[in-house]
mmCIF file of the C-alpha atoms, coordinates in Angstrom:
data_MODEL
# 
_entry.id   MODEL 
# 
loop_
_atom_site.group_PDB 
_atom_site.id 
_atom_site.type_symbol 
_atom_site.label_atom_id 
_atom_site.label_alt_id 
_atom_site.label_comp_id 
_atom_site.label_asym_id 
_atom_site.label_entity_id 
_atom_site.label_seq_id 
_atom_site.pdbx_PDB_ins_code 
_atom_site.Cartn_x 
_atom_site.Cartn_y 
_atom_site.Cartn_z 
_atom_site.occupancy 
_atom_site.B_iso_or_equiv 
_atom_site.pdbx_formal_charge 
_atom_site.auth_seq_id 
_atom_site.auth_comp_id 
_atom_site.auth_asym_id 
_atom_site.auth_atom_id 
_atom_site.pdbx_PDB_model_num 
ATOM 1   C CA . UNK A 1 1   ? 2.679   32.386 -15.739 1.00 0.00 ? 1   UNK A CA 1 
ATOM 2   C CA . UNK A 1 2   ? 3.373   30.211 -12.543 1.00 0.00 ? 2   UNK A CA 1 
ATOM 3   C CA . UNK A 1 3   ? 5.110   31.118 -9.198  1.00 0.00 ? 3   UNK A CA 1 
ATOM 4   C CA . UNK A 1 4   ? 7.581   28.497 -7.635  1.00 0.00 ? 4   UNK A CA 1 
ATOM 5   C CA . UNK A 1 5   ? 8.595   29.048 -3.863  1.00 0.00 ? 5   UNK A CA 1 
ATOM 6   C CA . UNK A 1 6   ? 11.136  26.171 -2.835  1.00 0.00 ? 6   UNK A CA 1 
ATOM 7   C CA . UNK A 1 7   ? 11.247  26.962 1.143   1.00 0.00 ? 7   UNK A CA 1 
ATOM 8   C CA . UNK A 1 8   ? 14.701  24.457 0.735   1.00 0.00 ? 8   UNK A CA 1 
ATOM 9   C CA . UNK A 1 9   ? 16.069  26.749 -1.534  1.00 0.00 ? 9   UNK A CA 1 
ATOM 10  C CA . UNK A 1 10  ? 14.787  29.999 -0.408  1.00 0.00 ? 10  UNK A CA 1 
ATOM 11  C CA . UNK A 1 11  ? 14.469  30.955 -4.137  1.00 0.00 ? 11  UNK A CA 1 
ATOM 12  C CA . UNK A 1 12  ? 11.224  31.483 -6.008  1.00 0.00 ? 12  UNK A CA 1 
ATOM 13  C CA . UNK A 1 13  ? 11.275  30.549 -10.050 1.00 0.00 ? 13  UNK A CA 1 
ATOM 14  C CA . UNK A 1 14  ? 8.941   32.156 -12.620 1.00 0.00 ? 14  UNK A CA 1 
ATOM 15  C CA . UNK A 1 15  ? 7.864   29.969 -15.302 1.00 0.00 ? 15  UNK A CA 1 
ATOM 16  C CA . UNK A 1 16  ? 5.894   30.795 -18.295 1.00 0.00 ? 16  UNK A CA 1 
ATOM 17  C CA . UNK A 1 17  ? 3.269   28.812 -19.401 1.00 0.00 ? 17  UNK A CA 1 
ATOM 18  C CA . UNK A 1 18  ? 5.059   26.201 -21.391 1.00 0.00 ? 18  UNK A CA 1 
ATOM 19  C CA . UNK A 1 19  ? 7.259   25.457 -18.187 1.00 0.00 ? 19  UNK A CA 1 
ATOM 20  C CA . UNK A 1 20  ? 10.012  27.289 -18.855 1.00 0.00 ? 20  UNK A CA 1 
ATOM 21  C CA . UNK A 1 21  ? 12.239  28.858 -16.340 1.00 0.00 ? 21  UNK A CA 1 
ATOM 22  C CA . UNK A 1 22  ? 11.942  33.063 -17.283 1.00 0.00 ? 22  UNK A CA 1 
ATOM 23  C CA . UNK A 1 23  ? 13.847  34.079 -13.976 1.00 0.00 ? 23  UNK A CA 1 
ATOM 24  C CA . UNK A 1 24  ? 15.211  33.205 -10.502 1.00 0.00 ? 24  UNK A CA 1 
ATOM 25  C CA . UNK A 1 25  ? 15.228  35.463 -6.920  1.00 0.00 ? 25  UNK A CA 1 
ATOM 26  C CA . UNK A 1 26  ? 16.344  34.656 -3.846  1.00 0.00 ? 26  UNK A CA 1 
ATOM 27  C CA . UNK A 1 27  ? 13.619  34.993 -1.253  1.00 0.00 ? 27  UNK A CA 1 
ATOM 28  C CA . UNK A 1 28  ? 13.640  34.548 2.472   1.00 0.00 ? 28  UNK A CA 1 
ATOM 29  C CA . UNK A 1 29  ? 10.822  32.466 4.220   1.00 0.00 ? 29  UNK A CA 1 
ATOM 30  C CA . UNK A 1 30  ? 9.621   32.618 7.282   1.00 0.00 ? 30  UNK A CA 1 
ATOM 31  C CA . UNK A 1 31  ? 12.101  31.821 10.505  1.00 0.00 ? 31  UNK A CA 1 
ATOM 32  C CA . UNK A 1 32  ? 9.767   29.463 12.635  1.00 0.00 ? 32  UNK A CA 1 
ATOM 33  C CA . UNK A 1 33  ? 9.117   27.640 9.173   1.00 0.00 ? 33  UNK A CA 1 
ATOM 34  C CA . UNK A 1 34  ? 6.284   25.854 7.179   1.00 0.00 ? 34  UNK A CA 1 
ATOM 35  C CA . UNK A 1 35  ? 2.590   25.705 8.349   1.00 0.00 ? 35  UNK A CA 1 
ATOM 36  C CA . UNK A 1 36  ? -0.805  27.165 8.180   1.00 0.00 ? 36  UNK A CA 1 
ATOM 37  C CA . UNK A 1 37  ? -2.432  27.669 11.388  1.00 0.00 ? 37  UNK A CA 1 
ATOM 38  C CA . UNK A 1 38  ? -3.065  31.306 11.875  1.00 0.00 ? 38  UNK A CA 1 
ATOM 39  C CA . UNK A 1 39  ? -0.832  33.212 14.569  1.00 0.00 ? 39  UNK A CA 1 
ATOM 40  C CA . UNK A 1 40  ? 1.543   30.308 13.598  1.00 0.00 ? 40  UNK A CA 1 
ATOM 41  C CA . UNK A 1 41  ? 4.298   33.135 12.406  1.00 0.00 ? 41  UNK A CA 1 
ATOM 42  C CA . UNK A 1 42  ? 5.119   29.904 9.864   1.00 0.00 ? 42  UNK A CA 1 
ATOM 43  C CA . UNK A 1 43  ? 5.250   30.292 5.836   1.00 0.00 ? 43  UNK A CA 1 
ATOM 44  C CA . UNK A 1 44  ? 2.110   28.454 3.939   1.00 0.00 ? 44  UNK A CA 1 
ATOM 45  C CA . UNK A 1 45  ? 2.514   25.331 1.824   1.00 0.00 ? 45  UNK A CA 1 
ATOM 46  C CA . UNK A 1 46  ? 0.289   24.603 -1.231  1.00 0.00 ? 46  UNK A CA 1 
ATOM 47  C CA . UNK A 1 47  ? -1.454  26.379 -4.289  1.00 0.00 ? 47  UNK A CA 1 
ATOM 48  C CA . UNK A 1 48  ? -2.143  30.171 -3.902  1.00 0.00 ? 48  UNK A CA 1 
ATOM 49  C CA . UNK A 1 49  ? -3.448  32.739 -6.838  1.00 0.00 ? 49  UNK A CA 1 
ATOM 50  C CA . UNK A 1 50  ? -1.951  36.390 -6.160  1.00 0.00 ? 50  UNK A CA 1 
ATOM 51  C CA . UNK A 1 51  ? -5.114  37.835 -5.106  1.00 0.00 ? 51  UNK A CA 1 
ATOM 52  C CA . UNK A 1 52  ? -4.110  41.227 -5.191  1.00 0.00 ? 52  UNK A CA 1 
ATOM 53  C CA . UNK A 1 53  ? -1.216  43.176 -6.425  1.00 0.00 ? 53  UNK A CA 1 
ATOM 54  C CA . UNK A 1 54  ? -0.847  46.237 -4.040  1.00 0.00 ? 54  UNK A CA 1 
ATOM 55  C CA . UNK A 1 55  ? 1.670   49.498 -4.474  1.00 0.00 ? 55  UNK A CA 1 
ATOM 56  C CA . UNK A 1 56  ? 1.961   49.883 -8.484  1.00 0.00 ? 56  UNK A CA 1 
ATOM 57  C CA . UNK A 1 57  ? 4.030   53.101 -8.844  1.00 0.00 ? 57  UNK A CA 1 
ATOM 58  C CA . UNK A 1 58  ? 5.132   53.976 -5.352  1.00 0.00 ? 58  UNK A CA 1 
ATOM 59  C CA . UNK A 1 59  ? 8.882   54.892 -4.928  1.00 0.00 ? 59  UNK A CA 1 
ATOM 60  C CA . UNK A 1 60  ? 11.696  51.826 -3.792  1.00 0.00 ? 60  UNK A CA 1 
ATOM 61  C CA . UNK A 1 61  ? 11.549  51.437 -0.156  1.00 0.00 ? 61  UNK A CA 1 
ATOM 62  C CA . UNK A 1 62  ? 7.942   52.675 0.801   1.00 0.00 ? 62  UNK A CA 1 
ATOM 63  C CA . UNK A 1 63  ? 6.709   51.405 4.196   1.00 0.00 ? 63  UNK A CA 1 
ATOM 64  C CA . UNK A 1 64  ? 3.320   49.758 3.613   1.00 0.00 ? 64  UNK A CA 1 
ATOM 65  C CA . UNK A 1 65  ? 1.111   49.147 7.085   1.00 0.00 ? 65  UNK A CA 1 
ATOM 66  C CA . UNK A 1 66  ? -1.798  47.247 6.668   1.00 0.00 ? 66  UNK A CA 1 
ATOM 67  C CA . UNK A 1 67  ? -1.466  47.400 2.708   1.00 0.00 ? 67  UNK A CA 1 
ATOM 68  C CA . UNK A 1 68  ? -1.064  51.109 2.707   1.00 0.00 ? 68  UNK A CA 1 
ATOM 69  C CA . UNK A 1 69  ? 1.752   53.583 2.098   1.00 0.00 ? 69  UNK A CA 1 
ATOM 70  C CA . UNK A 1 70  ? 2.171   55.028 5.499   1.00 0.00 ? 70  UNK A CA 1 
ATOM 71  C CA . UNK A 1 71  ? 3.868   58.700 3.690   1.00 0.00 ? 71  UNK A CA 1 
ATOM 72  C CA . UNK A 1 72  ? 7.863   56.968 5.370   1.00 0.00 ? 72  UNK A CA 1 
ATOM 73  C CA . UNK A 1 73  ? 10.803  55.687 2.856   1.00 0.00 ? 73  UNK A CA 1 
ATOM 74  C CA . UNK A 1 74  ? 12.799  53.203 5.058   1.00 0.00 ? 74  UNK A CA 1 
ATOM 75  C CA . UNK A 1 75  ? 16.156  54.321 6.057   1.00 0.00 ? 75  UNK A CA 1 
ATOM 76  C CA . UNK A 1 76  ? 18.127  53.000 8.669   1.00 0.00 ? 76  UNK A CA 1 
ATOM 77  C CA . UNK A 1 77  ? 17.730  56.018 10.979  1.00 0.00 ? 77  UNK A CA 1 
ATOM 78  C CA . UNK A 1 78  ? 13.533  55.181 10.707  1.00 0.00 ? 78  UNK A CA 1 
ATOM 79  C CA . UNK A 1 79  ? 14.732  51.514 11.501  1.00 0.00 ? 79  UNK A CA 1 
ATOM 80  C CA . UNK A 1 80  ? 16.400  52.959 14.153  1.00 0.00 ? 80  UNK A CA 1 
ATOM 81  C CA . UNK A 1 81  ? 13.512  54.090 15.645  1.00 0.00 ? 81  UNK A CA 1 
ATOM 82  C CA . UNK A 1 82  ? 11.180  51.178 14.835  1.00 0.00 ? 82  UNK A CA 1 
ATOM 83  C CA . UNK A 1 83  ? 13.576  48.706 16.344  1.00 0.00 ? 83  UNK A CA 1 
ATOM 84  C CA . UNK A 1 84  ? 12.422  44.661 15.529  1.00 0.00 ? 84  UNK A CA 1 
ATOM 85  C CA . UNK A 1 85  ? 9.319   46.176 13.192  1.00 0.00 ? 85  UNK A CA 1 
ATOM 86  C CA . UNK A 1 86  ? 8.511   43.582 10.059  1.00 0.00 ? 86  UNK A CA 1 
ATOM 87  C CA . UNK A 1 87  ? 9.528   46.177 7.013   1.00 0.00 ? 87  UNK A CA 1 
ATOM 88  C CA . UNK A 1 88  ? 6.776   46.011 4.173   1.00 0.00 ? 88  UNK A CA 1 
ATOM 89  C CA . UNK A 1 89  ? 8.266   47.683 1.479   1.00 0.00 ? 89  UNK A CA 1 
ATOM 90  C CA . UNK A 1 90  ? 8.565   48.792 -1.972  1.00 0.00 ? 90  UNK A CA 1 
ATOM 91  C CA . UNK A 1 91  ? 5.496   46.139 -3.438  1.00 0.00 ? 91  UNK A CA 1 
ATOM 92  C CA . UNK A 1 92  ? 2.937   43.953 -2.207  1.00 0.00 ? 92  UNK A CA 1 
ATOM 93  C CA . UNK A 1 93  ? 1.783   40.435 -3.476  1.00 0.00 ? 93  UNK A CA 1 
ATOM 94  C CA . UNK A 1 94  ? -1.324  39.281 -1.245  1.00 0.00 ? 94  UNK A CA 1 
ATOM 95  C CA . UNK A 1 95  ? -1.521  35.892 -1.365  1.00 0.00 ? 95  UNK A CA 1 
ATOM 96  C CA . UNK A 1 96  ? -4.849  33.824 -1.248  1.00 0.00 ? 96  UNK A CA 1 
ATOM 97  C CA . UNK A 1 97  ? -4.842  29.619 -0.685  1.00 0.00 ? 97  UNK A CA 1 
ATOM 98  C CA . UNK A 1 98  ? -6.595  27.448 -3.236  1.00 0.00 ? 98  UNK A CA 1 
ATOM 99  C CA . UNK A 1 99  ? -7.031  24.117 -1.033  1.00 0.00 ? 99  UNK A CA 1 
ATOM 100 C CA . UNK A 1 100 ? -9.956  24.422 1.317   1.00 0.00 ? 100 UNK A CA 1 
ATOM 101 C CA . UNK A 1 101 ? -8.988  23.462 4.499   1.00 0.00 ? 101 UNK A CA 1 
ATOM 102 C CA . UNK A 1 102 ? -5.253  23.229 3.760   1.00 0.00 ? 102 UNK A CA 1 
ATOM 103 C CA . UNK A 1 103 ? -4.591  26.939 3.288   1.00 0.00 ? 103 UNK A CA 1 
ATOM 104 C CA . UNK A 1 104 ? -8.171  28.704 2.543   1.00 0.00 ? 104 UNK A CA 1 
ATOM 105 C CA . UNK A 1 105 ? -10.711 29.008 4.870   1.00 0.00 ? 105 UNK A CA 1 
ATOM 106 C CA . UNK A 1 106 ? -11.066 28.285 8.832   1.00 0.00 ? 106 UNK A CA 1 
ATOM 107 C CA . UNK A 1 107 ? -8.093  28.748 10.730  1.00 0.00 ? 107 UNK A CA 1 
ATOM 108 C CA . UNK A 1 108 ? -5.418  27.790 7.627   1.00 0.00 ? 108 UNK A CA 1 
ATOM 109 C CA . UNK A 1 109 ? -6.811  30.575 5.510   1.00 0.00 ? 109 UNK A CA 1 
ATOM 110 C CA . UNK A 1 110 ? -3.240  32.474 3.988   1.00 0.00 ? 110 UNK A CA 1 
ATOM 111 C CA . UNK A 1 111 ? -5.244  35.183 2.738   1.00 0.00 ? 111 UNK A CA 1 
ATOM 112 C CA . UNK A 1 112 ? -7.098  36.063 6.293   1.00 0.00 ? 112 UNK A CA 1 
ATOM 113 C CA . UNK A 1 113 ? -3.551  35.878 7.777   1.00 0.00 ? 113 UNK A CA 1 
ATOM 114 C CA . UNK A 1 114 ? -2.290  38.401 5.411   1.00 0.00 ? 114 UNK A CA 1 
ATOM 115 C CA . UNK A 1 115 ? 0.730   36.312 3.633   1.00 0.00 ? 115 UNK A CA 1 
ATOM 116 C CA . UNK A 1 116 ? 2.270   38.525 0.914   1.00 0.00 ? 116 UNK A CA 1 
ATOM 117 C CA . UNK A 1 117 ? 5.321   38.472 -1.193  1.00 0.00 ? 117 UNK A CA 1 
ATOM 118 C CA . UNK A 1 118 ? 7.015   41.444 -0.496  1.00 0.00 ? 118 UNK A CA 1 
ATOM 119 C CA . UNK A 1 119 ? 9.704   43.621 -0.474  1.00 0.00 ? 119 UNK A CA 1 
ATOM 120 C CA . UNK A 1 120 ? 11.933  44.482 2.537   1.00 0.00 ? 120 UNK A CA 1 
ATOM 121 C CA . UNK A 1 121 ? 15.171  46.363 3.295   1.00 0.00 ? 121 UNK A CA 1 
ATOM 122 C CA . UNK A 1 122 ? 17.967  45.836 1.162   1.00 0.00 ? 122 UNK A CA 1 
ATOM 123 C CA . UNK A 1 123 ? 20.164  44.889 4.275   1.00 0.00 ? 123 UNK A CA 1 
ATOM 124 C CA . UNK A 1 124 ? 17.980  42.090 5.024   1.00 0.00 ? 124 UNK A CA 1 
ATOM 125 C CA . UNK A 1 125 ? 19.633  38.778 4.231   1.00 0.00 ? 125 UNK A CA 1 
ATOM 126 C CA . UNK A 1 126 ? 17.507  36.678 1.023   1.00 0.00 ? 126 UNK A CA 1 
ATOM 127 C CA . UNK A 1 127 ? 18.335  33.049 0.701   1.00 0.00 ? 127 UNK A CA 1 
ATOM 128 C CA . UNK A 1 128 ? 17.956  32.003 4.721   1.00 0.00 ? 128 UNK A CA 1 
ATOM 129 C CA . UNK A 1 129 ? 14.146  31.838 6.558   1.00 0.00 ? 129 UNK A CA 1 
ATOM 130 C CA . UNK A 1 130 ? 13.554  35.338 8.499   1.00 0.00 ? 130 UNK A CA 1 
ATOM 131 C CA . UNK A 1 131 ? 10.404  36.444 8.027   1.00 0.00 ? 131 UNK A CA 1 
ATOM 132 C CA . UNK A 1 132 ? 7.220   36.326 9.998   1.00 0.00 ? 132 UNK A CA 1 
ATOM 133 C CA . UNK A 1 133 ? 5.566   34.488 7.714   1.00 0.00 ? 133 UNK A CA 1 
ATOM 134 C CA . UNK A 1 134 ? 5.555   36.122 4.520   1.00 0.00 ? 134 UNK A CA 1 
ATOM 135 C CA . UNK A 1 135 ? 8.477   35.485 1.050   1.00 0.00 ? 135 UNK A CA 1 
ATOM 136 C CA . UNK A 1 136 ? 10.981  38.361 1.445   1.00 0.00 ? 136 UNK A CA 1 
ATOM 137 C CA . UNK A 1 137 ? 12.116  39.889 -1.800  1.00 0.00 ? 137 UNK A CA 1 
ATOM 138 C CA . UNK A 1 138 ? 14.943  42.340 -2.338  1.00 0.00 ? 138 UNK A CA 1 
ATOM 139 C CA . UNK A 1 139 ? 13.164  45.554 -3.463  1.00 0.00 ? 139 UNK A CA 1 
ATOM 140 C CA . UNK A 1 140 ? 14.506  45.874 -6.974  1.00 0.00 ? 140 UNK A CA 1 
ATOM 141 C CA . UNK A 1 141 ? 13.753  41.932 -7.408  1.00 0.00 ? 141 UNK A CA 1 
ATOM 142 C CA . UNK A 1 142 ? 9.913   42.054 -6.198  1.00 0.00 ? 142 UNK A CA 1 
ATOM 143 C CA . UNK A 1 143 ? 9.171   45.838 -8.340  1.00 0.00 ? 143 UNK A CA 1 
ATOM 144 C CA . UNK A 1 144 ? 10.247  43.132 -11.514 1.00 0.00 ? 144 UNK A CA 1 
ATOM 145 C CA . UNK A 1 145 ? 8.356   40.398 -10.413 1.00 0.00 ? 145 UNK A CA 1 
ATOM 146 C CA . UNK A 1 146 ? 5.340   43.096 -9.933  1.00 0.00 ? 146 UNK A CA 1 
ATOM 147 C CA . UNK A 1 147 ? 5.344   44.330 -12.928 1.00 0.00 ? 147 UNK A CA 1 
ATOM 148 C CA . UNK A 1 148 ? 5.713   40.767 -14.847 1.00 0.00 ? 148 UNK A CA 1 
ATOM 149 C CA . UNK A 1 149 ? 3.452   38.783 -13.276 1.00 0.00 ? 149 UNK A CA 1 
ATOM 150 C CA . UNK A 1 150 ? -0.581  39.079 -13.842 1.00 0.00 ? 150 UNK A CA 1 
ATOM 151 C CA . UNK A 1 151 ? -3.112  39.252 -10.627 1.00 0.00 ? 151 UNK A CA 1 
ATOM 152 C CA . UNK A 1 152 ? -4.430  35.520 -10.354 1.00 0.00 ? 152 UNK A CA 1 
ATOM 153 C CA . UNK A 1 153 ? -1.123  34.058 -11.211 1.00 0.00 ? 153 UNK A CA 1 
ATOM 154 C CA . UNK A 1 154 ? -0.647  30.447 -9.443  1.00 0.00 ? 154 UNK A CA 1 
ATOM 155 C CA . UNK A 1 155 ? 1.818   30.488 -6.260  1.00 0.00 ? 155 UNK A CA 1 
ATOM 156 C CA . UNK A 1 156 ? 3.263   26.934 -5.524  1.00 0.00 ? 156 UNK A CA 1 
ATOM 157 C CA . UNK A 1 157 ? 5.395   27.148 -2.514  1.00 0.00 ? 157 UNK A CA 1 
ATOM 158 C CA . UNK A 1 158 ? 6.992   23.260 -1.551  1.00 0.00 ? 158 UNK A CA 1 
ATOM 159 C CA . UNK A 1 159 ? 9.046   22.651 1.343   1.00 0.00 ? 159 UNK A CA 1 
ATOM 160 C CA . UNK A 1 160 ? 11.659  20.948 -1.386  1.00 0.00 ? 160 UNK A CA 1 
# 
């Protein structure tokens, strides 16, 4: 199985392993853009392998702060009160680079700069760049993609 993230399209394709297109989601990228530097706030191009699937069985809409379930479902009244916070939700994807000195290792290194594919509130809008860094999923779209996909899957994500 293979992971497509078009940053043009703000969509990311799952193909099996004869190529073939098994599904579609609309994703949302990160606002400042493409790039690799860490700190850059900036989505990573290249080959990745999902190093680490994080959050099997927790409930739709669990907060997740530094990979862990904090105890908080997101509402809008805790939104309220965390005004401008980056929502991990629901599932976590960690995402590690495969090119050495592209996006693993150094100061490129997606993995060391915590880059996940994630879910996020259900108000946020998917198919535009808005993230700090990390691929946005609706929460029903990434618990799916969690449970279909295999740890050490290959991540592609093209700025076409």
């Amino acid at each position: 199985m293979k992971l497509l993230v078009s940053v043009a399209r703000q969509m990311l394709t799952v193909f099996d392993d004869h190529g073939v297109v098994l599904r579609e989601y609309p994703v949302s990228t990160a606002k400042a853009g493409v790039g690799e530097i860490s700190g850059s706030y900036q989505t990573p191009r290249g080959r990745h392998l999902i190093r680490a699937k994080i959050g099997a069985g927790q409930p739709e809409n669990t907060v997740f702060v530094r990979r862990r379930p904090t105890g908080e479902l997101w509402t809008p009244e805790l939104a309220a009160q965390f005004p401008g916070r980056d929502w991990i939700l629901t599932r976590i994807l960690w995402l590690s680079g495969c090119e050495s000195g592209r996006n693993r290792l150094g100061c490129v290194d997606t993995m060391r700069r915590y880059v996940y594919i994630h879910g996020s509130p259900d108000a946020v809008e998917m198919g535009s760049p808005g993230s700090h860094g990390c691929i946005r999923m609706r929460n029903a779209d990434i618990v799916e993609l969690f449970d279909s996909v295999p740890c050490y899957s290959e991540v592609e994500i093209t700025e076409d």
